[in-house]
C-alpha atoms as one frame of an Amber mdcrd trajectory, in Angstrom:
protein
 -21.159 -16.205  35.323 -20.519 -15.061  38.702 -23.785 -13.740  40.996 -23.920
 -10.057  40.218 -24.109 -11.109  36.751 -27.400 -13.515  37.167 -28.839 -11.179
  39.345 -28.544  -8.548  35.958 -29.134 -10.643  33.159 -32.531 -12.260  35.547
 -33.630  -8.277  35.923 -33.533  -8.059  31.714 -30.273  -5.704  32.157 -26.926
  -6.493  30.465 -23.420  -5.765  31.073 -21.071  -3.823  28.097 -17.627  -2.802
  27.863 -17.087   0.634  26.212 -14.135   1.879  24.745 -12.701   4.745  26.751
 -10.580   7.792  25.668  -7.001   8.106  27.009  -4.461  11.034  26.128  -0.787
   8.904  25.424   1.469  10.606  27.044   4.643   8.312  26.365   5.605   5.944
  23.700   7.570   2.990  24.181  10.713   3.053  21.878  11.260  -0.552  21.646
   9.500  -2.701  19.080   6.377  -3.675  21.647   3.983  -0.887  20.423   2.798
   0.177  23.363   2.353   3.589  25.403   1.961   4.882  28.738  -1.666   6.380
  28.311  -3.683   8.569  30.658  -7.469   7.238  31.213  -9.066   9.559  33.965
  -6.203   9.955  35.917  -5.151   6.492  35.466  -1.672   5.509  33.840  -1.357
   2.405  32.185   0.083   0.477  29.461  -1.739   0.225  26.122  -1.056  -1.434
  23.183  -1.075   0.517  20.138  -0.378  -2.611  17.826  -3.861  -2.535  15.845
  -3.037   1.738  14.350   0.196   1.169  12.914  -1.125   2.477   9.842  -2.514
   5.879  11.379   0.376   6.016  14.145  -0.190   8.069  17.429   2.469  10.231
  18.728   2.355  11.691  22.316  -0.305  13.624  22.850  -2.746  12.296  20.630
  -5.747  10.323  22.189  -7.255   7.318  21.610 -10.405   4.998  22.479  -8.888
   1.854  24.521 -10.548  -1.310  24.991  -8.837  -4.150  27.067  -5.827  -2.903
  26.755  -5.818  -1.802  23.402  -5.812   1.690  21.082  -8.687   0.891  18.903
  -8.490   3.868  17.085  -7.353   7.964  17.299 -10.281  10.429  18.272  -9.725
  14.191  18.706  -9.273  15.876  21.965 -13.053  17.545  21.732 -14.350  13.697
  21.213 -12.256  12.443  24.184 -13.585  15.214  26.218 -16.980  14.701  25.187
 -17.208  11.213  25.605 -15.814  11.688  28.945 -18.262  13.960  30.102 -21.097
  11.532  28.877 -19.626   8.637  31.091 -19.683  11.135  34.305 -22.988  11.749
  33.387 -24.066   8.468  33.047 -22.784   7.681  36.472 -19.538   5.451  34.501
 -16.585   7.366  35.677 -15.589   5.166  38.302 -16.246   2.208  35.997 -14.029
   3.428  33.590 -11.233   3.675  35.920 -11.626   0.455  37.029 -11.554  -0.922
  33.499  -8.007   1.212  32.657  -7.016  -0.567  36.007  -7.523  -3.778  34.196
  -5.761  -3.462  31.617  -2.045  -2.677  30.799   1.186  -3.928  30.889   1.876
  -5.179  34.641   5.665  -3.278  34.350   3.943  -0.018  34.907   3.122   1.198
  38.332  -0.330   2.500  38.470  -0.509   5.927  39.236  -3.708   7.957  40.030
  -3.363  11.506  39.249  -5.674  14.080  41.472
């Protein structure tokens, strides 16, 4: 537990990750499973191994957590949920969790 984290957990506060909504906007062809994924302007690799039975295609979005497409949500829930992290103050935190994640063999690009 590094020192921002005592200082939380000693002030009764806690730390969560949240699943985050990303719009795929490439799939890998090879046998990996993953995609190139847009979170907030962020591009990174995903790993879509865990919806094999409800497959995304490009375009689709999905919630993401550490690197992985947890499940498919519709573009009015991505939206949504992304306007609920902005107004929660999380945006930034969000981009910093897409920016640790993903397959190191993708650049990172930030879209503006």
């Amino acid at each position: 537990m590094d020192r921002g984290d005592e200082k939380l957990e000693s002030m009764g506060g806690c730390r969560m990750c949240l699943a985050i909504p990303g719009k795929i906007i490439e799939i890998t062809s090879d046998a990996t499973h993953s995609a190139l994924v847009d979170v907030m302007g962020v591009r990174r690799r995903v790993d879509l191994g865990l919806l094999q039975e409800d497959k995304p295609k490009t375009g689709d979005w999905v919630l993401i957590h550490v690197g992985f497409a947890m499940s498919k949500i519709s573009e009015e829930e991505a939206l949504d949920q992304m306007h609920t992290l902005q107004m929660l103050g999380e945006s930034e935190a969000a981009i910093d969790e897409a920016r640790g994640y993903g397959l190191e063999d993708v650049e990172e690009k930030r879209i503006t």
